[in-house]
FINUDREN-37842 format. One record per residue: residue number from 1; x, y, z of N, C-alpha, C in turn; residue in three letters. Coordinates in nm, 4 decimals, always signed. Example, Ala and Ser with C-alpha at 12.3 -4.5 7.8 and 13.67 -1.06 7.14 Angstrom:
% FINUDREN-37842
<pos 1 | nu +1.3190 | nv -0.5690 | nw +0.7800 | cau +1.2300 | cav -0.4500 | caw +0.7800 | cu +1.3200 | cv -0.3300 | cw +0.7800 | code ALA> $
<pos 2 | nu +1.2850 | nv -0.2250 | nw +0.7080 | cau +1.3670 | cav -0.1060 | caw +0.7140 | cu +1.2900 | cv +0.0030 | cw +0.7870 | code SER> $
% end
This chain:
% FINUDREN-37842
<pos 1 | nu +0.6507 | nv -1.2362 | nw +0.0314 | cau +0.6421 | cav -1.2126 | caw +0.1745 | cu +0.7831 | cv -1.2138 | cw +0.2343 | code UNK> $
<pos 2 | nu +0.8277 | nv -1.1355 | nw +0.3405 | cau +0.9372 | cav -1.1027 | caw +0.4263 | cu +0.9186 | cv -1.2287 | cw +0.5556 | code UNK> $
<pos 3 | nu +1.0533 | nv -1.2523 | nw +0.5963 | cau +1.0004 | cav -1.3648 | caw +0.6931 | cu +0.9053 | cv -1.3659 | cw +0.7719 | code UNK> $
<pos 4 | nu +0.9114 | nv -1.2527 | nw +0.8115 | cau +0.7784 | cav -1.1727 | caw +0.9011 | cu +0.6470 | cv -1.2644 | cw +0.8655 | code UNK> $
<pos 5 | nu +0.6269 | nv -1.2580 | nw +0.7340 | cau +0.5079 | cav -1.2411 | caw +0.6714 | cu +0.4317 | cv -1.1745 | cw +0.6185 | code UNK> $
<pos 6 | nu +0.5474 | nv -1.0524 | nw +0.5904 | cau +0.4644 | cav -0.9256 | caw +0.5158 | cu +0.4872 | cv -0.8959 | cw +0.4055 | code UNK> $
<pos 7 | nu +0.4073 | nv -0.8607 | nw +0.3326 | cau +0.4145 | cav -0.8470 | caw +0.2092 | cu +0.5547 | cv -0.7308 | cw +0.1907 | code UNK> $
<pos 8 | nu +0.5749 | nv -0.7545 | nw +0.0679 | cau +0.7003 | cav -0.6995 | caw -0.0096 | cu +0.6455 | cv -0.5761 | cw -0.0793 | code UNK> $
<pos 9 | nu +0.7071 | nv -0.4459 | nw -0.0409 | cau +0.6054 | cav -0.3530 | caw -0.1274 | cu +0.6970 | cv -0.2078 | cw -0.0659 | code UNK> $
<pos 10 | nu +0.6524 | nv -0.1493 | nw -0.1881 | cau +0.7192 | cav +0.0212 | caw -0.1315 | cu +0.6075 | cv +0.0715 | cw -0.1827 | code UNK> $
<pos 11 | nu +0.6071 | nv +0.2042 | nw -0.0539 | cau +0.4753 | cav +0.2755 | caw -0.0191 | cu +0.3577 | cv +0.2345 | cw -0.0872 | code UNK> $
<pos 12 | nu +0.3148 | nv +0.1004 | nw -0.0631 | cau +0.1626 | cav +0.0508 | caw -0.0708 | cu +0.1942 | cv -0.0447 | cw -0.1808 | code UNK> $
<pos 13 | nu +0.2634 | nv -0.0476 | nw -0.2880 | cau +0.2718 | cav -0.0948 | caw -0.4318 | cu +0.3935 | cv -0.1916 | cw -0.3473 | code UNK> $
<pos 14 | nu +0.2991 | nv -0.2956 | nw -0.4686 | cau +0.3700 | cav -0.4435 | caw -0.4180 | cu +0.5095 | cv -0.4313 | cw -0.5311 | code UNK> $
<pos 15 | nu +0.6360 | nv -0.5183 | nw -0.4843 | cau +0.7314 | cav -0.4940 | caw -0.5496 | cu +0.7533 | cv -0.6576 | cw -0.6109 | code UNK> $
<pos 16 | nu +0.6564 | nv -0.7213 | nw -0.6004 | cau +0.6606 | cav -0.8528 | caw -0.6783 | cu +0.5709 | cv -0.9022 | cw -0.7536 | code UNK> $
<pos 17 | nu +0.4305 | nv -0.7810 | nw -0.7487 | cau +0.3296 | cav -0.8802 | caw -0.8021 | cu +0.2673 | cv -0.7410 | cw -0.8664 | code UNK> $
<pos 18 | nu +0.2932 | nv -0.6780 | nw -1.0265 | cau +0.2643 | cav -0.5627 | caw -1.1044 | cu +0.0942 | cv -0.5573 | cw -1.0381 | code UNK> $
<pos 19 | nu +0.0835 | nv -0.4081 | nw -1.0335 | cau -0.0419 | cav -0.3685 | caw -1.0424 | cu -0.1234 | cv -0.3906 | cw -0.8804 | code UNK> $
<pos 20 | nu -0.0711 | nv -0.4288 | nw -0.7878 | cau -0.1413 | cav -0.5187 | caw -0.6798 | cu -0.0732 | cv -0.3642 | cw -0.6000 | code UNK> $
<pos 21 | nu -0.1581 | nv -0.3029 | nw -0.4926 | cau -0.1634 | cav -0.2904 | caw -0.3485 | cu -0.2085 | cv -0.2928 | cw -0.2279 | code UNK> $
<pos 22 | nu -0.1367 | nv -0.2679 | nw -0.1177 | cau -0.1822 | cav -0.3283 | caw +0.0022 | cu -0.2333 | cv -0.2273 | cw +0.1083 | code UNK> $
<pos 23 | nu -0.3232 | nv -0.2078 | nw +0.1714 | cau -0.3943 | cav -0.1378 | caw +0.2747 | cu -0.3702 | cv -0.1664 | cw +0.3734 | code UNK> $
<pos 24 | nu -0.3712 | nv -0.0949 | nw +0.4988 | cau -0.4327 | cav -0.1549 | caw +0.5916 | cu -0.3358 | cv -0.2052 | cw +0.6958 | code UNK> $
<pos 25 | nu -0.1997 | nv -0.2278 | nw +0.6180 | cau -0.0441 | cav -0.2375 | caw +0.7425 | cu -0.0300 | cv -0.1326 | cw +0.8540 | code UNK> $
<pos 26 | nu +0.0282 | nv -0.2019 | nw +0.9450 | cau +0.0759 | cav -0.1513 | caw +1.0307 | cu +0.1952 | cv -0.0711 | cw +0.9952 | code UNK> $
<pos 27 | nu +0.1925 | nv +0.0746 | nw +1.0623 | cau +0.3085 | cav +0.1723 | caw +1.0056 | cu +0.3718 | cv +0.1868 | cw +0.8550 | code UNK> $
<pos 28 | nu +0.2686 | nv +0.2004 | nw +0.7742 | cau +0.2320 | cav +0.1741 | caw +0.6839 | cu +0.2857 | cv +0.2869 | cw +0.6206 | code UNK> $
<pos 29 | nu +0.2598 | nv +0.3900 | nw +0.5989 | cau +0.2689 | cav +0.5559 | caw +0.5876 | cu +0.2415 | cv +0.6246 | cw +0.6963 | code UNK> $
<pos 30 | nu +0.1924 | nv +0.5518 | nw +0.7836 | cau +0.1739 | cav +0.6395 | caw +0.9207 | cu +0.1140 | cv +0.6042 | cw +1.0319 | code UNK> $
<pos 31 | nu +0.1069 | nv +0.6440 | nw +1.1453 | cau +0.0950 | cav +0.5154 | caw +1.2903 | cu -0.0620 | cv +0.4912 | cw +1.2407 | code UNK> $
<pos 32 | nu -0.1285 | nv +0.5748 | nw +1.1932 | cau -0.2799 | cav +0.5582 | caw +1.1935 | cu -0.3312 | cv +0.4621 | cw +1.0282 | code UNK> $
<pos 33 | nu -0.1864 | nv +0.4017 | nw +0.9471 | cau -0.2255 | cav +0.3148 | caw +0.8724 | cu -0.3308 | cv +0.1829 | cw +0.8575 | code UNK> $
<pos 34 | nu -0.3116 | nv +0.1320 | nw +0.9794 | cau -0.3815 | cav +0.0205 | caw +1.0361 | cu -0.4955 | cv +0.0205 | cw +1.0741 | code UNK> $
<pos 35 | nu -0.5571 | nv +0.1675 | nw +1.0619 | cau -0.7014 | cav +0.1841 | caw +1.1171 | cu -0.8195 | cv +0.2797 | cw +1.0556 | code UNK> $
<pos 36 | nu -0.8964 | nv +0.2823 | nw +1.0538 | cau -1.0502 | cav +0.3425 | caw +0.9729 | cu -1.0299 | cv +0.4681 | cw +0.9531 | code UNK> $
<pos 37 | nu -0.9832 | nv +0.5651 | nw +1.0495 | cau -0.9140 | cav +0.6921 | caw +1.0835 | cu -0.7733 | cv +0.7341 | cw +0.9796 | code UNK> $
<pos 38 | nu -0.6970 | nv +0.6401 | nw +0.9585 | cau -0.5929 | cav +0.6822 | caw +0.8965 | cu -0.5517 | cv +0.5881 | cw +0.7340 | code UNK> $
<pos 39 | nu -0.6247 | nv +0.4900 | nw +0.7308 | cau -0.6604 | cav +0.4069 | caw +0.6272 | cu -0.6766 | cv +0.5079 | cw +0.5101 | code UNK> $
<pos 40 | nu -0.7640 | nv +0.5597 | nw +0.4995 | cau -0.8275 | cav +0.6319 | caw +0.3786 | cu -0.7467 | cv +0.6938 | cw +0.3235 | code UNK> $
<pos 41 | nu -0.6057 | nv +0.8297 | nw +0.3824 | cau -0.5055 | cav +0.8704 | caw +0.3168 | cu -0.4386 | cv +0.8297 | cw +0.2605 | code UNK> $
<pos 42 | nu -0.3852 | nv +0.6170 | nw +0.2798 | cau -0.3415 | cav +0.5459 | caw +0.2365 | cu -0.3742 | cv +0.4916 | cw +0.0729 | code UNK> $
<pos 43 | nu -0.5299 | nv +0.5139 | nw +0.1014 | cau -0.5751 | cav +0.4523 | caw +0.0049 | cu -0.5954 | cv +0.5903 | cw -0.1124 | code UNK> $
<pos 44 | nu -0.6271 | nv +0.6687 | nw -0.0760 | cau -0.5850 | cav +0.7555 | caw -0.1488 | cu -0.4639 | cv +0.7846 | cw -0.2665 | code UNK> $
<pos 45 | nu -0.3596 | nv +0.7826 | nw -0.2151 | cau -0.2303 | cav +0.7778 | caw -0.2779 | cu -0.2180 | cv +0.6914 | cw -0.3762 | code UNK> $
<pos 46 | nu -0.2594 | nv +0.5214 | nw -0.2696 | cau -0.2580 | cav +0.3848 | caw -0.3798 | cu -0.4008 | cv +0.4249 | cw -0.5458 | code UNK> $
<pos 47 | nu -0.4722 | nv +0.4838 | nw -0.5039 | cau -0.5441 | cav +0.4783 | caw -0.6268 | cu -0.4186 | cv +0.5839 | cw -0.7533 | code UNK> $
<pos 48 | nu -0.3798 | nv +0.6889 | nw -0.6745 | cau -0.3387 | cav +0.7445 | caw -0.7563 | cu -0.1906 | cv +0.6931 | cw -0.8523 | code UNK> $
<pos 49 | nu -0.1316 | nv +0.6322 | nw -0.7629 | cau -0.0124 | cav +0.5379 | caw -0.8057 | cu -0.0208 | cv +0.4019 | cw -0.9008 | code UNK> $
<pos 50 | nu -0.1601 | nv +0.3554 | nw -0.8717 | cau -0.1987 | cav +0.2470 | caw -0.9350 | cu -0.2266 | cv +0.3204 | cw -1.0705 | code UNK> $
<pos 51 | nu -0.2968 | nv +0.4682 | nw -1.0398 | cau -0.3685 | cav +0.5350 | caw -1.2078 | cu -0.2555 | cv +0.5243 | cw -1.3255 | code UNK> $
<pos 52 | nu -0.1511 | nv +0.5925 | nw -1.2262 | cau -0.0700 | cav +0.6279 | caw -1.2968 | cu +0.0568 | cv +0.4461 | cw -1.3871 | code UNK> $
<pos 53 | nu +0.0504 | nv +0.3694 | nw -1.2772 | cau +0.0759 | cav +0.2350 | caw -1.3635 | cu -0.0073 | cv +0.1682 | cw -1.4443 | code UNK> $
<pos 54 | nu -0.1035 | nv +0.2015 | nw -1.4661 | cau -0.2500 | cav +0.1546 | caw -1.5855 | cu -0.2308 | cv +0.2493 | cw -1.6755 | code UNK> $
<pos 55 | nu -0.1311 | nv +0.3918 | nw -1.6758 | cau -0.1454 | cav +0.4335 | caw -1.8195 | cu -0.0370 | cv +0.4660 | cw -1.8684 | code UNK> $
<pos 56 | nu +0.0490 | nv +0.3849 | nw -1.7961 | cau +0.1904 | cav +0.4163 | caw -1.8404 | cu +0.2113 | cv +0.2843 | cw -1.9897 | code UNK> $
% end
């Protein structure tokens, strides 16, 4: 975590803890990260980024 309290991570993928990402931040990938509406593109990406660290 950043003093803030936010997690440590580039575009969704945590940069301290292998295999882990995060949804759902504010300005996240985009103003609509934080919400039901813009969530899903987020999560999108993270599945595909995560695929690709499970078969590397």
């Amino acid at each position: 975590m950043n003093p803030d309290g936010m997690p440590l991570h580039r575009q969704e993928i945590s940069t301290t803890h292998p295999r882990l990402a995060y949804l759902g931040i504010e300005f996240q990938r985009s103003f609509s990260s934080n919400t039901l509406r813009g969530v899903h593109r987020d999560a999108r990406f993270v599945a595909g980024a995560l695929k690709q660290q499970l078969t590397r």
